[in-house]
C-alpha positions in Angstrom: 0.0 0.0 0.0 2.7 2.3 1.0 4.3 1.6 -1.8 1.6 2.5 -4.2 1.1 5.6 -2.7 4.9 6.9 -3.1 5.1 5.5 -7.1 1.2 7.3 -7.4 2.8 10.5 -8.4 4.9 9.9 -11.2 2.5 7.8 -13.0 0.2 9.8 -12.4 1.2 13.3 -13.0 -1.8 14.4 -14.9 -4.0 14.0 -11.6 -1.0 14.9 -9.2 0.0 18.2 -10.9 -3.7 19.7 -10.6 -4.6 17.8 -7.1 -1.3 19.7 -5.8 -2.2 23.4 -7.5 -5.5 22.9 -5.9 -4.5 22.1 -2.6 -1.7 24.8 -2.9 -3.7 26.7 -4.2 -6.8 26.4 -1.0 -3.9 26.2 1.6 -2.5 29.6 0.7 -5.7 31.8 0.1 -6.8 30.4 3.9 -3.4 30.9 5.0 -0.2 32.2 5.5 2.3 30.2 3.4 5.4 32.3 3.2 7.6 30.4 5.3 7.4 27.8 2.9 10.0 30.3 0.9 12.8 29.2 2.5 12.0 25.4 1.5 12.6 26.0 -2.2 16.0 25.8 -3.4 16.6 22.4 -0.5 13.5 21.3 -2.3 14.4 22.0 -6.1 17.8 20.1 -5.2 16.0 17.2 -4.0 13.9 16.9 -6.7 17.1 17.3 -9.1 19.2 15.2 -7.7 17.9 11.2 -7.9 17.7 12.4 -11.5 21.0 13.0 -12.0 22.2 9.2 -10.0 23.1 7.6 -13.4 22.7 9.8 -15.7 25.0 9.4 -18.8 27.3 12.2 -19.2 30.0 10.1 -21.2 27.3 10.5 -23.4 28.1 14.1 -24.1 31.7 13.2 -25.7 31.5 10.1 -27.9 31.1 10.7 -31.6 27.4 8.9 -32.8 24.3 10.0 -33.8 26.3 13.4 -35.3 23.5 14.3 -37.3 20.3 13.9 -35.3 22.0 15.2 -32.7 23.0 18.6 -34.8 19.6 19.1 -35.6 18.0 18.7 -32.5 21.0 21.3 -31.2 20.1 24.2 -33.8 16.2 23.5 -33.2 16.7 23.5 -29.3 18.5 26.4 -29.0 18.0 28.5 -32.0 14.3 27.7 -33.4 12.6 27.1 -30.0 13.9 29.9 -27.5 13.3 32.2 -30.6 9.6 30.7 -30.3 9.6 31.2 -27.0 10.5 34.6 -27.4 7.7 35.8 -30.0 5.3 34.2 -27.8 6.0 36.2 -24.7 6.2 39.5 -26.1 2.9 39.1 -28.5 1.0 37.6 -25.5 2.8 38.1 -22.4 3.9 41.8 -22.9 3.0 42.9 -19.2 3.6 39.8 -17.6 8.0 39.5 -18.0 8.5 37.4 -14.8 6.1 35.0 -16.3 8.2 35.5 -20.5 11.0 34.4 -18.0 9.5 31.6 -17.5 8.8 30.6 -20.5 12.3 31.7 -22.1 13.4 29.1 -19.3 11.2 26.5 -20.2 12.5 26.6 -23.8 15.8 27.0 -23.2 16.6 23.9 -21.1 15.8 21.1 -23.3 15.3 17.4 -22.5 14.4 15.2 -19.5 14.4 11.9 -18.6 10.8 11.5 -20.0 13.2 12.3 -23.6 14.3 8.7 -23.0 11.4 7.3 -21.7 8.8 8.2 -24.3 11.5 7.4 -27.3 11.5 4.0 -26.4 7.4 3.3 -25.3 7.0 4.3 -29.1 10.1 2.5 -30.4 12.4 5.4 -31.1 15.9 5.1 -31.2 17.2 5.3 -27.8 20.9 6.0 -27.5 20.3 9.1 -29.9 17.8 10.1 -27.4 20.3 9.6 -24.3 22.9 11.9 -26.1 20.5 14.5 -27.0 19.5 14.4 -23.2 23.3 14.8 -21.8 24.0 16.9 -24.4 20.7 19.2 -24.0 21.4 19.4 -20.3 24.8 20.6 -20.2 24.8 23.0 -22.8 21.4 24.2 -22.2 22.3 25.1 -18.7 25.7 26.9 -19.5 24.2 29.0 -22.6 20.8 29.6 -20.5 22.1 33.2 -18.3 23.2 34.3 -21.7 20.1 33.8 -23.8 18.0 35.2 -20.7 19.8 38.3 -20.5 19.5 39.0 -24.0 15.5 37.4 -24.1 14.4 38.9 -21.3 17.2 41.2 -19.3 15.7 44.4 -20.3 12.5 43.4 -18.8 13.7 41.5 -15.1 16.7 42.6 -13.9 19.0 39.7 -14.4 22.6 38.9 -12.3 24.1 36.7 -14.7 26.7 35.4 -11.9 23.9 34.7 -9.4 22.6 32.7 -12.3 25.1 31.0 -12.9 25.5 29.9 -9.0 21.7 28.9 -9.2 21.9 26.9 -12.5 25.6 25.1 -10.4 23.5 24.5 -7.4 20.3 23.1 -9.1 22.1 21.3 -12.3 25.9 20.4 -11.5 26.0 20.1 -8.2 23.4 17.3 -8.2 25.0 15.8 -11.3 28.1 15.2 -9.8 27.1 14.1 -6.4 24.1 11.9 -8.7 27.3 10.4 -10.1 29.4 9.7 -7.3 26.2 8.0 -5.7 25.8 6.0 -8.8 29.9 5.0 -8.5 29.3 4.1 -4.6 26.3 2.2 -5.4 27.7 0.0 -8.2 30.4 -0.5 -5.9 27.7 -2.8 -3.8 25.7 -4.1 -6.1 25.0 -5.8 -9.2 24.2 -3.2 -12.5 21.0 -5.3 -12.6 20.3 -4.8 -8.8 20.6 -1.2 -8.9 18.3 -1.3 -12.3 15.5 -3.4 -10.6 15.9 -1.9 -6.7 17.1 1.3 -7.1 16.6 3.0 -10.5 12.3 2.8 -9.8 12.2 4.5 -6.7 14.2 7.8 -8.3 11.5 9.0 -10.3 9.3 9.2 -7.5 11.5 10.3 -4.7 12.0 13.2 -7.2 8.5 13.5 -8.1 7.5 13.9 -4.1 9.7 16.8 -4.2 8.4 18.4 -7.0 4.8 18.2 -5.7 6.5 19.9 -2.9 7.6 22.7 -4.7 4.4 23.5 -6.7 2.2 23.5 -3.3 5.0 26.1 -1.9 5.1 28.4 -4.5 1.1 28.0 -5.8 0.2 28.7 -1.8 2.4 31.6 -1.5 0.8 33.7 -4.3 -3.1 32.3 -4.4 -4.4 36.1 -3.2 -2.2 37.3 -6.1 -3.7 34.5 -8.4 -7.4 35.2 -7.4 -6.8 38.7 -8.7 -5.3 38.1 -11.4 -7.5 34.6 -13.0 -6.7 35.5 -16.3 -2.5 35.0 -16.2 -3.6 30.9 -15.5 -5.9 31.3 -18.9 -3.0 33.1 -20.8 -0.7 31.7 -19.6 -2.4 28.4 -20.3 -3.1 29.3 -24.3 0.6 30.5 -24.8 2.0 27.1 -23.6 -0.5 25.1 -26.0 0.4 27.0 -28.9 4.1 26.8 -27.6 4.2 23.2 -27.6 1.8 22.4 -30.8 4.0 24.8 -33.0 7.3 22.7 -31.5 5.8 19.2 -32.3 5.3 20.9 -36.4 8.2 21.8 -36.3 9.9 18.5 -35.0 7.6 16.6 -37.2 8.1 18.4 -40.1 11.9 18.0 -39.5 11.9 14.1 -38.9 9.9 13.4 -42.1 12.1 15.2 -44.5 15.7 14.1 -43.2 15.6 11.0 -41.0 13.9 7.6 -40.5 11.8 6.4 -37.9 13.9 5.7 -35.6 15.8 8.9 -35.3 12.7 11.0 -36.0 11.0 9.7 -33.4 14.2 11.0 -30.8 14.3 14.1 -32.4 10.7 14.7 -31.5 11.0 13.7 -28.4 14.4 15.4 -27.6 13.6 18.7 -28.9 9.6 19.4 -27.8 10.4 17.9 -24.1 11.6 20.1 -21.9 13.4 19.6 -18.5 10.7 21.7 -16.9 12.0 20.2 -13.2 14.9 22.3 -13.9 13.3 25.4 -14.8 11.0 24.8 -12.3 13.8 25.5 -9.8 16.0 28.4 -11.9 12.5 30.5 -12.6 11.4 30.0 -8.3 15.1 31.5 -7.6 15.9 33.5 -9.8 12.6 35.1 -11.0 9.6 34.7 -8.7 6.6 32.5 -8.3 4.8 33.9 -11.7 7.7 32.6 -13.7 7.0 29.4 -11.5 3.4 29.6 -12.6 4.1 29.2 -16.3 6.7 26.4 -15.8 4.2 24.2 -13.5 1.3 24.6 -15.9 3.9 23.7 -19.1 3.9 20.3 -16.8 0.2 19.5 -17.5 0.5 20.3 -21.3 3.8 18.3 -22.4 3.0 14.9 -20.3 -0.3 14.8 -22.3 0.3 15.6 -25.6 3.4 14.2 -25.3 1.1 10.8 -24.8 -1.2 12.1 -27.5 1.3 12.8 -29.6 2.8 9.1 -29.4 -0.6 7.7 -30.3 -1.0 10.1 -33.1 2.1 8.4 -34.8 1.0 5.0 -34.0 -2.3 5.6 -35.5 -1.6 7.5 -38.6 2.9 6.6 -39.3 3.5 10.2 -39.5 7.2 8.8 -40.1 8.7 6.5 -42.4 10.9 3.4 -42.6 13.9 4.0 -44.5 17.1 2.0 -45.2 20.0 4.0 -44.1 23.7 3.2 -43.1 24.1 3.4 -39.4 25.8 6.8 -38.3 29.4 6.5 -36.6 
């Protein structure tokens, strides 16, 4: 039982997400939340960190998959935070906490859920493992850059306090994630820590997340209740956000690549590692910029799933025969 309640979360985000904005949500219009502040960055590392315990960064240096792997590079950081960028400023324009949020959502690419949906719909998965390590690492060192020139005339923006927020959420947890990984392997079988261990990561971090969203919903409901129509916008932006990446994606994978690969780039380029920007937006930009990222969580798991079925139904991508890339 116990154990059905702490994996409930993660396979169930579509009813977790909205059950924890609601409660959040109730909890901070009856009350006074904003001690919870002080809980966010622990928090946002927690929920980082059992991400990071064997993630791949070798991946980031070995030579394969070159040109899926370009592609989903110059559409991550080129097409999509340019996307991101129209967006806000046509329908965010007096809202630039919450275009910060968006510009961060777009900006750091990739998630475990890359991986995990490539393979349910029989993509090809070490393409999508590279395009994750590689999304993560240069995604977080270009992202205080691309904010300051997306967004830096509108929020004030330290780009060294940044940059120590983006160390603390992202590399700090990667490399103590990889020297628990080492110490762990140490003690047990690669096939122990695969069936033991690796299950109960996604929902320790998913426990933490929940966390986060009831903190930083509760501590702003008054300002929400005024202001119903930045959940609405706010709402419609990330739809179109996320239906104009999938074209674009889609469009992309049928005309150079097969199956396989299309199916990764897909998946590595219109996921984003919203857990991660989650954390940046709360510290560096304010609950608002929160808001935006925690309702992008509602949108991508869904039509993420639809988007799968979509393929499945109609083969939106084709077989081809192609040498393997080295």
């Amino acid at each position: 039982m116990l154990a059905k309640i702490f994996h409930f979360p993660s396979k169930n985000l579509i009813i977790a997400i909205p059950v924890t904005l609601l409660a959040g949500f109730i909890a901070g219009y009856y009350t006074d939340t904003s001690f919870l502040k002080a809980a966010i960055l622990p928090l946002t590392f927690l929920m980082i960190y059992p991400t990071m315990v064997g993630f791949k960064v070798q991946e980031a240096y070995n030579l394969t998959h070159i040109r899926v792997l370009g592609f989903s590079l110059a559409i991550n950081f080129i097409i999509i935070p340019l996307l991101a960028y129209l967006l806000g400023i046509l329908m965010l324009p007096d809202q630039p906490e919450m275009i910060a949020g968006l510009a961060l959502a777009s900006l750091l690419p990739t998630s475990g859920m890359t991986i995990s949906w490539t393979m349910i719909f029989k993509g090809n998965v070490p393409a999508a493992i590279k395009m994750t390590a590689v999304g993560l690492i240069t995604g977080s060192l270009l992202a205080p850059w691309y904010l300051l020139f997306m967004v830096g005339k509108m929020v004030p923006i330290n780009v060294t306090q940044l940059f120590i927020t983006i160390s603390v959420i992202v590399f700090l947890p990667l490399v103590l994630g990889n020297l628990t990984f080492k110490l762990l392997i140490k003690r047990m079988e690669p096939k122990e820590f695969q069936s033991a261990v690796k299950p109960l990561l996604p929902s320790f971090s998913m426990w933490a997340m929940l966390l986060i969203i009831f903190s930083s919903i509760s501590m702003k409901a008054k300002m929400i209740v005024s202001q119903p129509d930045l959940i609405i916008t706010g709402f419609i932006v990330l739809l179109l956000f996320y239906i104009l990446n999938f074209i674009i994606s889609t469009v992309a994978g049928r005309v150079f690549f097969d199956k396989g690969d299309a199916i990764a780039l897909v998946y590595g380029t219109v996921m984003r590692n919203l857990s991660i920007s989650l954390g940046v937006a709360l510290a560096a930009f304010g609950v608002k910029a929160g808001l935006i990222v925690t309702l992008a969580f509602i949108i991508q798991v869904q039509t993420a799933a639809w988007y799968g079925k979509l393929n499945e139904r109609y083969g939106l991508f084709r077989e081809r025969t192609a040498p393997a890339e080295n």
